[in-house]
N, CA, C and O atoms as CSV, one atom per row, in Angstrom:
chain,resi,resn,atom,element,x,y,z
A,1,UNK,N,N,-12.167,28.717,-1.439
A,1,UNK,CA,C,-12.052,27.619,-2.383
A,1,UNK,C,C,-11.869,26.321,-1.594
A,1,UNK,O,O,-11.084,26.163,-0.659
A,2,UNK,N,N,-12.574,25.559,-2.026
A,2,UNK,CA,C,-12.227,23.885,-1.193
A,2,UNK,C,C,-11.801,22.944,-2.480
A,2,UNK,O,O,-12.186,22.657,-3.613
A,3,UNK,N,N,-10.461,22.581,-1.282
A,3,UNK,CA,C,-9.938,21.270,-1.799
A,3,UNK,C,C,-10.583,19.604,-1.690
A,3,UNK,O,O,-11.595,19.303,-1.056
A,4,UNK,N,N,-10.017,18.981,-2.204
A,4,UNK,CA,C,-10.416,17.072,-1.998
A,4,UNK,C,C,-8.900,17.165,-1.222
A,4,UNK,O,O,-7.998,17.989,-1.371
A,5,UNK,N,N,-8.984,16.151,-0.461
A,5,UNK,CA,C,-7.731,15.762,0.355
A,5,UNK,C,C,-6.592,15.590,-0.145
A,5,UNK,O,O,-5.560,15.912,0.443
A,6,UNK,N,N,-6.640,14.886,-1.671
A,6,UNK,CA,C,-5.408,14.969,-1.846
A,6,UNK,C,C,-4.119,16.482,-2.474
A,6,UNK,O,O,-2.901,16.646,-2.547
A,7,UNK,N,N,-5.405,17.276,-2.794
A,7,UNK,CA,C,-5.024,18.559,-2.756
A,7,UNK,C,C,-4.546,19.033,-1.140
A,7,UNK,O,O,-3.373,19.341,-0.932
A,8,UNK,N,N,-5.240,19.049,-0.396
A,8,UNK,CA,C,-4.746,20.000,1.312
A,8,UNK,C,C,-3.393,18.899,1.253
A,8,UNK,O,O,-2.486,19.688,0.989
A,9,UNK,N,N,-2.857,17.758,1.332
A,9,UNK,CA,C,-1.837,17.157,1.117
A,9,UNK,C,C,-0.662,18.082,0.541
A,9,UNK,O,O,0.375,18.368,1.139
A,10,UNK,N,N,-1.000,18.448,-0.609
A,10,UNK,CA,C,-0.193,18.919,-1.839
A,10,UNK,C,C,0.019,20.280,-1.019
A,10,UNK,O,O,1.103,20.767,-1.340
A,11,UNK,N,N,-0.628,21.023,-0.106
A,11,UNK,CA,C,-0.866,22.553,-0.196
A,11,UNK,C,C,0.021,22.246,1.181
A,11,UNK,O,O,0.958,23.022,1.369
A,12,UNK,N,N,-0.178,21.225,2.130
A,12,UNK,CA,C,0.427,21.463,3.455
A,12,UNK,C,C,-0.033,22.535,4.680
A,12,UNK,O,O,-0.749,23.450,4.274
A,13,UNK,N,N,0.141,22.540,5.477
A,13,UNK,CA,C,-0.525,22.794,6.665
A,13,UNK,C,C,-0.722,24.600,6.692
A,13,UNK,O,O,-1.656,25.213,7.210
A,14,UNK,N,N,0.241,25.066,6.105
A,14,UNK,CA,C,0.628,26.094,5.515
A,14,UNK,C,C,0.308,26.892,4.124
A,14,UNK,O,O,0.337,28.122,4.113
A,15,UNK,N,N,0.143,26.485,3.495
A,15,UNK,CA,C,-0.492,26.492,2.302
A,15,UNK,C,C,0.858,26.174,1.474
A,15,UNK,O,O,0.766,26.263,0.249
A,16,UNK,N,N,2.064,25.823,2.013
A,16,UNK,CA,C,3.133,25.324,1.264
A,16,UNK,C,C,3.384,23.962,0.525
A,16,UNK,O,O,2.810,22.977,0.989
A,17,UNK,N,N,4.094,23.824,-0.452
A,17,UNK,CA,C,4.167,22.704,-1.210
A,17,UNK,C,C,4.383,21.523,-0.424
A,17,UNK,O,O,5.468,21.690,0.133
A,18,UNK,N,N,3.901,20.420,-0.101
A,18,UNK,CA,C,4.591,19.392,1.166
A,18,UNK,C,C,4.330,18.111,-0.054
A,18,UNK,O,O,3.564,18.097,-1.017
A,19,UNK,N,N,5.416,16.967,0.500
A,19,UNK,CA,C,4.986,15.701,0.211
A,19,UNK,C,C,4.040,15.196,0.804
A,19,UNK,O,O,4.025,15.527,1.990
A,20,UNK,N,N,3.064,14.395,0.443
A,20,UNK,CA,C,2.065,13.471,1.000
A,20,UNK,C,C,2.615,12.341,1.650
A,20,UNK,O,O,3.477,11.745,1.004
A,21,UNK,N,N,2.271,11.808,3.000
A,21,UNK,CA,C,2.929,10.761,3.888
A,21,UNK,C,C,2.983,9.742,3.106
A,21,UNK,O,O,1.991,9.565,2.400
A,22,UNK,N,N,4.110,8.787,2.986
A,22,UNK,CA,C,4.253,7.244,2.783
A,22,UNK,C,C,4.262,6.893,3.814
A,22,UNK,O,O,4.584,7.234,4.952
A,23,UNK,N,N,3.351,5.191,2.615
A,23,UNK,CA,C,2.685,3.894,3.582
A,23,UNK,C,C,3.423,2.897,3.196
A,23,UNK,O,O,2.986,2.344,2.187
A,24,UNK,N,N,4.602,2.363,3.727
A,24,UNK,CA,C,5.004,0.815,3.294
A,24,UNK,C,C,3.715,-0.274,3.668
A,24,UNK,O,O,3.966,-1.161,4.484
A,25,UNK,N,N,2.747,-0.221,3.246
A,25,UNK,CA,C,1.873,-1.786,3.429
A,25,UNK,C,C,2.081,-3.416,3.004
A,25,UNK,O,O,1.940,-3.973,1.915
A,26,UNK,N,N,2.366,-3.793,3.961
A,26,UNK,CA,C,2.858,-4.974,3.369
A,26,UNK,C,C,1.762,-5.931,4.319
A,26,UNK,O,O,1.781,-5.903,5.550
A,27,UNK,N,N,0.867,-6.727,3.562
A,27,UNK,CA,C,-0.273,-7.304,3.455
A,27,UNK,C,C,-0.534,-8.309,2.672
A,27,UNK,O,O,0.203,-8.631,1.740
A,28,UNK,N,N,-1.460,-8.819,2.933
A,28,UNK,CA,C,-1.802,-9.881,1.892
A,28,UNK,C,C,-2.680,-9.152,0.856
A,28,UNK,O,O,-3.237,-8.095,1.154
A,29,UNK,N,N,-2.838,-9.882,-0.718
A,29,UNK,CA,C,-3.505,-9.321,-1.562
A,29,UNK,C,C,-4.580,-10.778,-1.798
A,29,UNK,O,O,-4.369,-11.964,-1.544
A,30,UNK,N,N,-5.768,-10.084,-2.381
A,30,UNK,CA,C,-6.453,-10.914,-2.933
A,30,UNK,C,C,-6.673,-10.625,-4.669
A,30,UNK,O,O,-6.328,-9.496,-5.020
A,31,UNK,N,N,-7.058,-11.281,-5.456
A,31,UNK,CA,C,-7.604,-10.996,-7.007
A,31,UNK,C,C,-8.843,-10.287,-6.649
A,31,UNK,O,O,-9.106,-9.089,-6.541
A,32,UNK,N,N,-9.684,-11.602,-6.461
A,32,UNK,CA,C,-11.253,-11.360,-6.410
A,32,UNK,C,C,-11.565,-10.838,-4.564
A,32,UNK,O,O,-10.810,-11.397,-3.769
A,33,UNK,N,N,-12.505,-9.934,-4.008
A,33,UNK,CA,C,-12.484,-9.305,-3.215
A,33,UNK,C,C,-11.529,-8.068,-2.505
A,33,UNK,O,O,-10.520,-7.489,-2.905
A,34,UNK,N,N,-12.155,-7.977,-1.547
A,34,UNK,CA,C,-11.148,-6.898,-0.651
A,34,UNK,C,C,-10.781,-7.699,0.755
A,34,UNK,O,O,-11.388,-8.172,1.717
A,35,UNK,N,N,-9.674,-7.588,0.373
A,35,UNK,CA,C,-8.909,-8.204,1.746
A,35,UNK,C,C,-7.475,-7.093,1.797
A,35,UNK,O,O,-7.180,-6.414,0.813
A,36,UNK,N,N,-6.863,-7.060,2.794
A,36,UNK,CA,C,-5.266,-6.351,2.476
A,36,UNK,C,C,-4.926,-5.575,2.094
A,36,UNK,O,O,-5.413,-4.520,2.500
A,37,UNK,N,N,-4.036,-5.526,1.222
A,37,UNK,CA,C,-4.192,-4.161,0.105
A,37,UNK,C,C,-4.338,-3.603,-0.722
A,37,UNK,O,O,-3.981,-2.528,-1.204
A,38,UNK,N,N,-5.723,-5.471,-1.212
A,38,UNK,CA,C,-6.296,-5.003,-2.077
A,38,UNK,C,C,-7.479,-3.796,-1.285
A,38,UNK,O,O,-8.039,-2.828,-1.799
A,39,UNK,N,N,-7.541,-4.225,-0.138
A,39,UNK,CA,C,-8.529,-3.028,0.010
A,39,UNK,C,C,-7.849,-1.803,0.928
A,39,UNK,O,O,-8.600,-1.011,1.497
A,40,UNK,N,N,-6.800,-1.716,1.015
A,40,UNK,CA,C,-6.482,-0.608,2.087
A,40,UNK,C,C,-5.941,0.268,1.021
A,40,UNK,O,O,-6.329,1.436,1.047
A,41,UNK,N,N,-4.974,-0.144,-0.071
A,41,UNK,CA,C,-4.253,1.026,-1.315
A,41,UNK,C,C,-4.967,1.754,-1.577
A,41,UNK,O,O,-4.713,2.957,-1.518
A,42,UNK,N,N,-6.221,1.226,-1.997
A,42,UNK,CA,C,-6.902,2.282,-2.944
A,42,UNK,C,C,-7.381,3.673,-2.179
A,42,UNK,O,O,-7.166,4.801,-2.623
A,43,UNK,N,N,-8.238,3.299,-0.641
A,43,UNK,CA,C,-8.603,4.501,0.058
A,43,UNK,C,C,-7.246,5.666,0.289
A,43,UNK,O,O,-7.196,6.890,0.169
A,44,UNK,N,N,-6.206,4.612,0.680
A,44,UNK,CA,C,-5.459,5.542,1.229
A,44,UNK,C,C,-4.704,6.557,0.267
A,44,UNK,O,O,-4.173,7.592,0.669
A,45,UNK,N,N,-4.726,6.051,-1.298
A,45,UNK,CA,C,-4.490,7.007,-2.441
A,45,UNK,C,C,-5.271,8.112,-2.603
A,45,UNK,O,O,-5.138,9.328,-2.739
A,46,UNK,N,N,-5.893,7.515,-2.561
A,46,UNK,CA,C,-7.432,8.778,-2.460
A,46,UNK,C,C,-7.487,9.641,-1.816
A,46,UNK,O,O,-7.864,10.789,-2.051
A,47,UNK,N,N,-7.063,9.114,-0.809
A,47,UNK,CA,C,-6.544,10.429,0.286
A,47,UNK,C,C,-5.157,11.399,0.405
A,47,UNK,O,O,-4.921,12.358,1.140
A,48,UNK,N,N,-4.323,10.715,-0.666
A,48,UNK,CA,C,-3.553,11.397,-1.184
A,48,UNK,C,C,-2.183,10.787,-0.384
A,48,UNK,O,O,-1.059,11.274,-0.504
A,49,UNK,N,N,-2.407,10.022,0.166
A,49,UNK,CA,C,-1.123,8.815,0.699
A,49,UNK,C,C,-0.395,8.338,-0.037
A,49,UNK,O,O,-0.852,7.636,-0.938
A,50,UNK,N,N,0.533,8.478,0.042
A,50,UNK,CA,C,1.572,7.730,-1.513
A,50,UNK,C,C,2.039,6.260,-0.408
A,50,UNK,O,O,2.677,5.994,0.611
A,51,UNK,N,N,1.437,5.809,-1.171
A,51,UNK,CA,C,1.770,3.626,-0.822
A,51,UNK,C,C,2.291,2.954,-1.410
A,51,UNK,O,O,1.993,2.916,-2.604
A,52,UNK,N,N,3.276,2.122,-0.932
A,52,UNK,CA,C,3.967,1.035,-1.531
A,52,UNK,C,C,3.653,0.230,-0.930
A,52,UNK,O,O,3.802,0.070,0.281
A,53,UNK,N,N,3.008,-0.619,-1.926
A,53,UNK,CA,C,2.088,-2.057,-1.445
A,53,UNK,C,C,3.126,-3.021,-1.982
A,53,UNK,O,O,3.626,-2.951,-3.105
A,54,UNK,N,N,3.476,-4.207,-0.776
A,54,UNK,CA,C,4.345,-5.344,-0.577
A,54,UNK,C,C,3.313,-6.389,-0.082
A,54,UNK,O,O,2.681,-6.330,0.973
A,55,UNK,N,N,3.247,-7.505,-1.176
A,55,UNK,CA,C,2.150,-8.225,-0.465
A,55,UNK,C,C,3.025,-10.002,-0.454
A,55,UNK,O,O,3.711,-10.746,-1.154
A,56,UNK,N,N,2.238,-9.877,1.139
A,56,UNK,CA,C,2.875,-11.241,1.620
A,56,UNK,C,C,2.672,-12.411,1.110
A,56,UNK,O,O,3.582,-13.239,1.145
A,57,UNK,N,N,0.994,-12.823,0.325
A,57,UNK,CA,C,0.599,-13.698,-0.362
A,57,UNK,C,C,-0.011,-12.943,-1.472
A,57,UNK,O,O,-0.261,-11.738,-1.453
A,58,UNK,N,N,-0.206,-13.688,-2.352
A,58,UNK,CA,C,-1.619,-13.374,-3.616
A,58,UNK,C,C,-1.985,-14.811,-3.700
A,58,UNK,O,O,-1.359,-15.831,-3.990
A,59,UNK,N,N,-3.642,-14.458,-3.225
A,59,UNK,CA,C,-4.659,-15.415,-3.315
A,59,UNK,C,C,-5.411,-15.264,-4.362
A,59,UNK,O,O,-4.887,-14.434,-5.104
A,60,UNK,N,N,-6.675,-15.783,-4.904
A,60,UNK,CA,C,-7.352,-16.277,-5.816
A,60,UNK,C,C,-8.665,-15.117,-5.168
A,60,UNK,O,O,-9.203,-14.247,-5.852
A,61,UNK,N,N,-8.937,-15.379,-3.822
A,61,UNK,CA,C,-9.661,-14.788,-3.426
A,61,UNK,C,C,-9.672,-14.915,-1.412
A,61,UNK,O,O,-8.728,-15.461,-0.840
A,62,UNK,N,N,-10.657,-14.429,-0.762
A,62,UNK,CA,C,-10.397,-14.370,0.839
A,62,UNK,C,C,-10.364,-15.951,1.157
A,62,UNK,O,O,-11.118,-16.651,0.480
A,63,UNK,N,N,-9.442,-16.659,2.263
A,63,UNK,CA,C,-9.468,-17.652,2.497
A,63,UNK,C,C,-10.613,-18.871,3.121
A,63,UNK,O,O,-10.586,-20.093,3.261
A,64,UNK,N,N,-11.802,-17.539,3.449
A,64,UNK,CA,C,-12.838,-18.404,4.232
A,64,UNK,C,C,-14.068,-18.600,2.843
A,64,UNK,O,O,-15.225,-18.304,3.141
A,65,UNK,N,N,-13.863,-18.973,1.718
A,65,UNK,CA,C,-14.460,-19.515,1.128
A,65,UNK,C,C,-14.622,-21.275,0.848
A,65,UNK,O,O,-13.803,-22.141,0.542
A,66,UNK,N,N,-16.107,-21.294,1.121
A,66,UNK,CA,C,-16.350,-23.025,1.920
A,66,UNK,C,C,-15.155,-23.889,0.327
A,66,UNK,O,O,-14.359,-24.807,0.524
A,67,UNK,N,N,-15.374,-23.337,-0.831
A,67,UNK,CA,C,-14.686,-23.576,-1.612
A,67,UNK,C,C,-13.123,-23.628,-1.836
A,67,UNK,O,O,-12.547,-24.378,-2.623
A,68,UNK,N,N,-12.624,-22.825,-1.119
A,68,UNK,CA,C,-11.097,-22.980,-1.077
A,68,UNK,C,C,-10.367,-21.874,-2.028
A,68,UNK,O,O,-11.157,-21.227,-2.715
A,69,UNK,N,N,-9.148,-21.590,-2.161
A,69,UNK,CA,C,-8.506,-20.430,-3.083
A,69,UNK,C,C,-7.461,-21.300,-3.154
A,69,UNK,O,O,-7.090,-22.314,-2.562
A,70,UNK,N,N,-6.971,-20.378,-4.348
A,70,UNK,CA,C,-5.528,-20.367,-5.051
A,70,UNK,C,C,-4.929,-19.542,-4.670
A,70,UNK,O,O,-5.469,-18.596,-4.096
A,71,UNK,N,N,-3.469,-19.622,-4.875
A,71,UNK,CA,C,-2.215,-18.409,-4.769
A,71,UNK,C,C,-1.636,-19.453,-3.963
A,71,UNK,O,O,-1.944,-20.614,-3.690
A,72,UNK,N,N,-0.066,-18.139,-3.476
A,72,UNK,CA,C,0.746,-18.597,-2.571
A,72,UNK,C,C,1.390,-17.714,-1.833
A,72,UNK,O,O,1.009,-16.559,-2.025
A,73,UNK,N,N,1.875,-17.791,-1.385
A,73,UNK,CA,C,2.694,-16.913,-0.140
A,73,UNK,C,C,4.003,-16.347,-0.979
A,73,UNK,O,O,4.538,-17.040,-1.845
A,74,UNK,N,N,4.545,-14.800,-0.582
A,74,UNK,CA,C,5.703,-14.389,-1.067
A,74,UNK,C,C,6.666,-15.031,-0.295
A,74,UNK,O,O,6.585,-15.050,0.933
A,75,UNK,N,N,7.920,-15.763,-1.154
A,75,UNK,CA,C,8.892,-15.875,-0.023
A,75,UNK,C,C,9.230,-14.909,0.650
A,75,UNK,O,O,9.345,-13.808,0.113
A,76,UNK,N,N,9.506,-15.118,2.187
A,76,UNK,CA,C,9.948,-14.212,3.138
A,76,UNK,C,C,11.618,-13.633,2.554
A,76,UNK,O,O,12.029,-12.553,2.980
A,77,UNK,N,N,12.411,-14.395,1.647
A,77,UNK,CA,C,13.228,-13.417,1.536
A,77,UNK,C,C,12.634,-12.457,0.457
A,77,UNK,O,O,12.898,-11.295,0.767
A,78,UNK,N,N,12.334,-12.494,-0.032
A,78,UNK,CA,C,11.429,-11.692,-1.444
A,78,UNK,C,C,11.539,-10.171,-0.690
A,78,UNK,O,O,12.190,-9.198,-1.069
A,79,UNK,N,N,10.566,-10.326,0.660
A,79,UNK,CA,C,9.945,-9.184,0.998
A,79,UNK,C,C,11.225,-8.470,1.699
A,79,UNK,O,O,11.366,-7.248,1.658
A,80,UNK,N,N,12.004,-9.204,2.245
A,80,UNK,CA,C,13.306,-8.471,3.040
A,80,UNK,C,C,13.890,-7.464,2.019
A,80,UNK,O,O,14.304,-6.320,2.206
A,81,UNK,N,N,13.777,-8.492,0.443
A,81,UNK,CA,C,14.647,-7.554,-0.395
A,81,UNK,C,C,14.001,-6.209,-0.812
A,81,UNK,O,O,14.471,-5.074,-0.729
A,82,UNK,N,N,12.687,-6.670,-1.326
A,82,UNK,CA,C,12.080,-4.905,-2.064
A,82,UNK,C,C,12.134,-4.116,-0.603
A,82,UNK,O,O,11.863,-2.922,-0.728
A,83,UNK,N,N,12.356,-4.432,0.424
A,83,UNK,CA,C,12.447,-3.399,1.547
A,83,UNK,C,C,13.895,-2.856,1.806
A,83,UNK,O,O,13.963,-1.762,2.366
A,84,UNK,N,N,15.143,-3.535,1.442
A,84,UNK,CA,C,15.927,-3.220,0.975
A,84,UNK,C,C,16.265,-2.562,0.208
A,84,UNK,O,O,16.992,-1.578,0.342
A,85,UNK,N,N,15.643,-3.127,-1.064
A,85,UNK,CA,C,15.583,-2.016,-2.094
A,85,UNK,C,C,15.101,-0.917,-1.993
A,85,UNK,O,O,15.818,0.037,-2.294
A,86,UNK,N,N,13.884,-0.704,-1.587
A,86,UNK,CA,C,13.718,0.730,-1.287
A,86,UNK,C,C,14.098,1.661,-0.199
A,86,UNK,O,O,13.624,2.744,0.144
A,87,UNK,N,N,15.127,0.918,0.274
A,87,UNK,CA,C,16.274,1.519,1.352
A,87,UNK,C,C,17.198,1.951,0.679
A,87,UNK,O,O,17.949,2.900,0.904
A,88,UNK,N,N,17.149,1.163,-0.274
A,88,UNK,CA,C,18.946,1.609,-0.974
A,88,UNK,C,C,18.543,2.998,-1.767
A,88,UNK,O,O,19.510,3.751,-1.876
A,89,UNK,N,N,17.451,3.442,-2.280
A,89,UNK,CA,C,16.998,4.452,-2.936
A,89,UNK,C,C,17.240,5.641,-1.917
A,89,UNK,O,O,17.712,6.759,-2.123
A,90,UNK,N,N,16.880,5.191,-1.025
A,90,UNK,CA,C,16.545,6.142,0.345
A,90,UNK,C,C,15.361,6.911,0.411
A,90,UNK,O,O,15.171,8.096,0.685
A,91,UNK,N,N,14.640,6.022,0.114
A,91,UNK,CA,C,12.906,6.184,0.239
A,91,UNK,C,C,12.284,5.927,1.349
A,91,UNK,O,O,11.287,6.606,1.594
A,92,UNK,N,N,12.609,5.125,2.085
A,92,UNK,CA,C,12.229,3.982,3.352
A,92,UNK,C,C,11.965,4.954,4.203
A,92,UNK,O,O,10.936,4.896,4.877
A,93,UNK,N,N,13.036,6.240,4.344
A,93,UNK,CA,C,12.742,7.185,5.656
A,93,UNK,C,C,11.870,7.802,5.449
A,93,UNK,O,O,11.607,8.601,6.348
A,94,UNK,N,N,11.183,7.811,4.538
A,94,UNK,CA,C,9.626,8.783,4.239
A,94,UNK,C,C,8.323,8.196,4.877
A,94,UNK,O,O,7.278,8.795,5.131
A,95,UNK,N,N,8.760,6.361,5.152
A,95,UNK,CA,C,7.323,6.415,5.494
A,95,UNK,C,C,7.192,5.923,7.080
A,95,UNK,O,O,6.088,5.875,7.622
């Protein structure tokens, strides 16, 4: 019988129940295109990666448009905290 990846994940090296690796990604996001994590989350779900996406800015779209974007940058304390926070859960050591 063949699995999709995020099944051999689930089954483990062994054929035992395992968690799938966490990804703290912390990246920039875009709306429109793939940049960051707008484009790195999705593959790595797929593959059965459990991700927590922390994004440093949200733009409008990638910055090298002759036109220019919107958004702004997360404050830097922002990001200290949800990393905190998901320390205080005691999640953080998973990934």
């Amino acid at each position: 019988m063949r699995f999709g990846p995020a099944r051999a994940f689930a089954l483990g090296a062994r054929g035992f129940a395992s968690r799938p690796p966490a990804v703290l990604s912390i990246q920039s996001h875009v709306c429109y295109g793939a940049a960051g994590n707008s484009a790195a989350v999705f593959p790595m779900r797929r593959l059965g990666v459990e991700v927590w996406p922390v994004n440093t800015v949200q733009f409008s779209n990638h910055t090298q448009y002759a036109e220019g974007w919107e958004g702004l940058p997360t404050p830097t304390e922002q990001i200290g905290l949800l990393a905190k926070g998901i320390e205080r859960i005691g999640a953080l050591g998973r990934c």
